[in-house]
PASETOR-144607 format. One record per residue (C-alpha): x, y, z. Coordinates in steps of 0.25 Angstrom, whole numbers, plus 5000, padded with zeros to 4 digits. Each point is the difference from the previous one (the first is absolute). Example, Ala and Ser with C-alpha at 12.3 -4.5 7.8 and 13.67 -1.06 7.14 Angstrom:
# PASETOR-144607
<r><east>5049</east><north>4982</north><up>5031</up></r>
<r><east>5006</east><north>5014</north><up>4998</up></r>
***
This chain:
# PASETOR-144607
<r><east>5000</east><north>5000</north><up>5000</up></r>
<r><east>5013</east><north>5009</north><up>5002</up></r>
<r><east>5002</east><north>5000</north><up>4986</up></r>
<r><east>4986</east><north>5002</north><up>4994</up></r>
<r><east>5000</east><north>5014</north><up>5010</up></r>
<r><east>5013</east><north>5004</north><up>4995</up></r>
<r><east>4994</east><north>4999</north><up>4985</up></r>
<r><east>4988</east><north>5008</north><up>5006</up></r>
<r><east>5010</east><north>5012</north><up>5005</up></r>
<r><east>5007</east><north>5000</north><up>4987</up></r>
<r><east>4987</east><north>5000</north><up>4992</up></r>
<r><east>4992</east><north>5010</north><up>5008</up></r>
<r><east>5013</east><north>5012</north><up>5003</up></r>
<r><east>4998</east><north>5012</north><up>4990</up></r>
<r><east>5016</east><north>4999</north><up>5001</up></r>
<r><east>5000</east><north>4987</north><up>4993</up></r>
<r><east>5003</east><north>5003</north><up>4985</up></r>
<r><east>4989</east><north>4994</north><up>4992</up></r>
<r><east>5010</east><north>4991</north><up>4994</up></r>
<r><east>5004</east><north>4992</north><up>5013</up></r>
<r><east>4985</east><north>5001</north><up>5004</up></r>
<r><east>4997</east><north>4993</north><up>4987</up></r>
<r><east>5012</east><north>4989</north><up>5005</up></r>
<r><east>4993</east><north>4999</north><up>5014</up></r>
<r><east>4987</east><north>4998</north><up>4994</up></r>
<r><east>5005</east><north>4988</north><up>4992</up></r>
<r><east>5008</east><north>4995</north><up>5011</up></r>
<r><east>4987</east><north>5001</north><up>5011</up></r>
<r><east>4992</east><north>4992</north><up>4989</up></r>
<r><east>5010</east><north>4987</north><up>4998</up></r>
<r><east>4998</east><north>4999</north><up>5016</up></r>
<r><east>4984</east><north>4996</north><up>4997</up></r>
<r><east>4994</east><north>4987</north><up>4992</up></r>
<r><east>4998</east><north>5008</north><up>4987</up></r>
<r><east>4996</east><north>5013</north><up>4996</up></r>
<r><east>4984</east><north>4997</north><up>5001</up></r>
<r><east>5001</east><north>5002</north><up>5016</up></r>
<r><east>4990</east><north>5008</north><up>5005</up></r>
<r><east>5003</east><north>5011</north><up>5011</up></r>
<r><east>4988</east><north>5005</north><up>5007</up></r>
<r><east>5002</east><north>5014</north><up>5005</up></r>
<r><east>4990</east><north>5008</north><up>5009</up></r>
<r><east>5000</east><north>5016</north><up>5008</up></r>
<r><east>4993</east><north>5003</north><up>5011</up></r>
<r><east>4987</east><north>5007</north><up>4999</up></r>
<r><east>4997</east><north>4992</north><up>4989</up></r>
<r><east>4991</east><north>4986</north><up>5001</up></r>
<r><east>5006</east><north>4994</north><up>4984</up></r>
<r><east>5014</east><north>4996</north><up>4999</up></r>
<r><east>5007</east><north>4998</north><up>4987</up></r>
<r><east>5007</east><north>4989</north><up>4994</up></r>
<r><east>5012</east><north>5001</north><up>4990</up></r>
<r><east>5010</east><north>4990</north><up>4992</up></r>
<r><east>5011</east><north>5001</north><up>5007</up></r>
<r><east>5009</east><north>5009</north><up>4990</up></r>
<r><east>4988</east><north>5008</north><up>4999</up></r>
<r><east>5002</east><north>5003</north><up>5015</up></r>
<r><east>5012</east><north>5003</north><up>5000</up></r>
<r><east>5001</east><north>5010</north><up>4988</up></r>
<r><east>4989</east><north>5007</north><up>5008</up></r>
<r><east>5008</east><north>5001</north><up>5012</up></r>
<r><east>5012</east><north>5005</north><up>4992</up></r>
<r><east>4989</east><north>5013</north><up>4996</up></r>
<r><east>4995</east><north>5003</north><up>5014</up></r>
<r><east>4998</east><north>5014</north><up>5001</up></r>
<r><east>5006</east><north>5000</north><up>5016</up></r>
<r><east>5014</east><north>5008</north><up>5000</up></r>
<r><east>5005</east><north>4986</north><up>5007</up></r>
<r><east>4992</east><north>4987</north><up>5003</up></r>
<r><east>5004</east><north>4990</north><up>5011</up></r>
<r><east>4994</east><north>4986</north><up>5001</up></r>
<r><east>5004</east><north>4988</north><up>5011</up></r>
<r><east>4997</east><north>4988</north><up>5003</up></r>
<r><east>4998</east><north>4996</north><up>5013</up></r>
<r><east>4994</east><north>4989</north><up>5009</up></r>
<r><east>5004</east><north>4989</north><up>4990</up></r>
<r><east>4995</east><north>4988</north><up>5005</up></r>
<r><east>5002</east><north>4984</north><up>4995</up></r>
<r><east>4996</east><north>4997</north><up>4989</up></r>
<r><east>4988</east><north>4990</north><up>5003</up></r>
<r><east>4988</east><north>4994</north><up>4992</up></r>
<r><east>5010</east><north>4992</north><up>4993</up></r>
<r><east>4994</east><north>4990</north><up>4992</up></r>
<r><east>5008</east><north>4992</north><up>4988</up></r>
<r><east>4994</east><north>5001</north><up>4985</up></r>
<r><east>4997</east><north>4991</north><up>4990</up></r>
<r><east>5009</east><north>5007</north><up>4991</up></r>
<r><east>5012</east><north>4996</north><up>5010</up></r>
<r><east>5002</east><north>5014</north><up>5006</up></r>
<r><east>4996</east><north>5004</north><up>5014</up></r>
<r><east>4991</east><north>5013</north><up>5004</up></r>
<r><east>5001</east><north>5008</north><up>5014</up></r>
<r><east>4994</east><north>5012</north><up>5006</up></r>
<r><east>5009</east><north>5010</north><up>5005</up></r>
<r><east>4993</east><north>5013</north><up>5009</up></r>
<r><east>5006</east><north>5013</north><up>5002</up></r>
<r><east>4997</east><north>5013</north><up>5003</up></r>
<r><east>5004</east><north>5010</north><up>4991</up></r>
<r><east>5003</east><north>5016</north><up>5005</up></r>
<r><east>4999</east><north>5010</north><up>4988</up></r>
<r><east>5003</east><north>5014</north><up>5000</up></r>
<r><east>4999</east><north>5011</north><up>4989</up></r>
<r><east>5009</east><north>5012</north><up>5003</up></r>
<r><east>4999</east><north>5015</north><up>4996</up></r>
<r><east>5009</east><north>5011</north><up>5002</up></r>
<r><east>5005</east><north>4990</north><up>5012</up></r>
<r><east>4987</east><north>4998</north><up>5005</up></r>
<r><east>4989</east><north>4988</north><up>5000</up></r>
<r><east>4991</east><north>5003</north><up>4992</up></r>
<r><east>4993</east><north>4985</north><up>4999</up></r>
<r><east>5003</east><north>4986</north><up>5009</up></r>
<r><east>4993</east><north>4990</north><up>5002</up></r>
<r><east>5004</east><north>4984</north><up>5005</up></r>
<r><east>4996</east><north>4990</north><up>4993</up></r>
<r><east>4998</east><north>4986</north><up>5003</up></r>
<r><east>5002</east><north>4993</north><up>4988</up></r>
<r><east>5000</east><north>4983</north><up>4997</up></r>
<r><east>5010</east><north>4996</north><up>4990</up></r>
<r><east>5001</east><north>4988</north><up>4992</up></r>
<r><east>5014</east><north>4992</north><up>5001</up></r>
<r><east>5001</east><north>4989</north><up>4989</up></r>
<r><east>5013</east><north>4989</north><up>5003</up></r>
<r><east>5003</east><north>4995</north><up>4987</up></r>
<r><east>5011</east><north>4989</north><up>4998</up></r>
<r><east>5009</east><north>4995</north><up>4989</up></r>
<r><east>5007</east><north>4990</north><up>5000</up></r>
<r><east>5015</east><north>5005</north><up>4994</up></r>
<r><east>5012</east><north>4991</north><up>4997</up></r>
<r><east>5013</east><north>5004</north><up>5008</up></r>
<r><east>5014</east><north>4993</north><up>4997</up></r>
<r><east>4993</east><north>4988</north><up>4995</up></r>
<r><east>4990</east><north>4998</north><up>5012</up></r>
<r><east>4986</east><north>5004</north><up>4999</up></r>
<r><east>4994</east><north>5010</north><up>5010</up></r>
<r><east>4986</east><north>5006</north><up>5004</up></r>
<r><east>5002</east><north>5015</north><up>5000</up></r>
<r><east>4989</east><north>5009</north><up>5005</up></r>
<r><east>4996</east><north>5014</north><up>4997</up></r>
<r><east>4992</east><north>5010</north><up>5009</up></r>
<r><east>4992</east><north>5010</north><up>4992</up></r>
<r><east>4987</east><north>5009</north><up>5003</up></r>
<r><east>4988</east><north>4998</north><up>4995</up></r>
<r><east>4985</east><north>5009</north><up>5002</up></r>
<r><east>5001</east><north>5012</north><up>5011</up></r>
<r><east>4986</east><north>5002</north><up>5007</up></r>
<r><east>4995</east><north>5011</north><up>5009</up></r>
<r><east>4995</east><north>4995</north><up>5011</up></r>
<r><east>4998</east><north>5013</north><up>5008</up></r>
<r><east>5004</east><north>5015</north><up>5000</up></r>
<r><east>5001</east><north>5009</north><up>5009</up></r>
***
């Protein structure tokens, strides 16, 4: 989760050339299951939330109209829920609370936190290594859901 939140700050700083933005974005994608993962999004005051691919999430993000944007993740608990597939991969549940903070002028001008339920799929491969074959597993995110905002 470190990783994906470093993506976040690169993508969201207006001091981030467009270029590297661009790079974080494509990087923050290969972190999820393919690119058809949805993100749901919500504000406060508002009963709809949204949901977005994930690169369509992102690029939004990039073009936030807040002088600086902050988004952590806290709270992270276990993954649990997990349940193996027919397709051979394993799926989870992760929670975790998510703090975000617009910022004019130096000032919060929007923050909310967000409890959000996030997909984790397990997928392995089996790979050959110096003559031996060996299961090899990859992490990857799937589907973010609101759960509640406040």
């Amino acid at each position: 989760m470190k990783i994906s939140q470093i993506f976040l700050a690169i993508i969201s700083s207006k001091e981030t050339y467009p270029e590297s933005a661009n790079q974080a974005i494509d990087l923050a994608v290969e972190l999820f299951v393919n690119e058809d993962v949805q993100v749901e999004v919500s504000t406060t005051g508002y009963s709809q939330s949204v949901k977005r691919k994930i690169r369509d999430y992102l690029t939004r993000l990039k073009l936030l109209k807040y002088d600086k944007v902050e988004i952590k993740w806290a709270e992270i608990n276990y993954v649990s829920n997990f349940r193996k597939a027919p397709d051979g991969n394993y799926y989870g549940t992760l929670t975790v609370m998510q703090t975000f903070r617009g910022y004019k002028d130096n000032q919060v001008v929007y923050s909310d936190v967000t409890q959000k339920d996030v997909e984790v799929v397990i997928k392995g491969m089996e790979k050959s290594m110096q003559g031996q074959k060996e299961m090899v597993w990859d992490v990857l995110l799937s589907d973010i859901g609101v759960v509640d905002t406040k």
